[in-house]
C-alpha positions as a printed Julia matrix, in Angstrom:
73×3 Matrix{Float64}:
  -8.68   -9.89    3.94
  -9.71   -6.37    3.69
  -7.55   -5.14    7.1
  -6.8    -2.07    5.47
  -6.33   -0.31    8.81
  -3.77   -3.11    9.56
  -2.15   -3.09    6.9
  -1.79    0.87    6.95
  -0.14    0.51   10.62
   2.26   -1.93    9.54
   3.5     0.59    6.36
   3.94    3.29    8.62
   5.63    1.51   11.05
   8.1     0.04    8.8
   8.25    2.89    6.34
   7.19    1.8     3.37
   4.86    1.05    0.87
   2.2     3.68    2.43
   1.76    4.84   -1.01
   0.82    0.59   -1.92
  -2.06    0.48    0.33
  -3.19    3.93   -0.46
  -3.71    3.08   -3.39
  -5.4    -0.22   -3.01
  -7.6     1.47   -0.83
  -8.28    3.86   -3.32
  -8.83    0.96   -6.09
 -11.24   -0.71   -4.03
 -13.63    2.21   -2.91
 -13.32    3.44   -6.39
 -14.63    0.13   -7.44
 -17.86   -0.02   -4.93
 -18.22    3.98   -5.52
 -17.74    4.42   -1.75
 -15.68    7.43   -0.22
 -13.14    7.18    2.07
 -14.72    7.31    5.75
 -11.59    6.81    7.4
  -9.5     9.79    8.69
  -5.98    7.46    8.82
  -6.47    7.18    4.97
  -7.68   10.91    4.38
  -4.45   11.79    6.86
  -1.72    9.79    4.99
  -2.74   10.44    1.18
  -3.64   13.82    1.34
  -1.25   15.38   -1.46
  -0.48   11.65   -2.73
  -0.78   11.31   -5.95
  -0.85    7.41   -7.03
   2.03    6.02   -9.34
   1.16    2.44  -10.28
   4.26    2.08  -11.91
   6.47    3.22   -9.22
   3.96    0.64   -6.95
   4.61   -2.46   -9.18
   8.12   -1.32   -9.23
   8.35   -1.44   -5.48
   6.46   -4.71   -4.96
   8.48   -6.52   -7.33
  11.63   -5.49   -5.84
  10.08   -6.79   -2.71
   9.4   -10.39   -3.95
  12.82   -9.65   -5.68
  14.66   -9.61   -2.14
  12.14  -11.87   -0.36
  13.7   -14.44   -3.38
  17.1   -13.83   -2.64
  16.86  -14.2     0.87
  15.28  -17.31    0.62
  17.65  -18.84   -1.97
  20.33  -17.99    0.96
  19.22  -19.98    3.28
């Protein structure tokens, strides 16, 4: 747990849902009261602002397709 630099590659790479472990990120140093060390992180959300609605939006439509894709096979 806790790969965040992972799990940062593998958004980029595929495109999507940078902004969902951005924000994580940010959730979780917010809670220790730790700043972000890492200059990936201080590269990719520079200018992001976080939209937790437009997160849990995305995430559901995720499990949404993940569902449907299952229920097809």
């Amino acid at each position: 747990m806790y790969k965040w630099e992972h799990a940062l590659d593998i958004a980029v790479q595929h495109k999507t849902h940078v902004d969902t472990v951005i924000a994580y990120r940010k959730r979780f140093l917010a809670m220790y009261k730790k700043e972000e060390t890492s200059e990936k992180f201080k590269q990719f959300s520079e200018g992001m602002n976080v939209d937790w609605e437009t997160i849990k939006n995305k995430i559901r439509a995720e499990k949404e397709k993940e569902a449907a894709a299952n229920a097809a096979q």
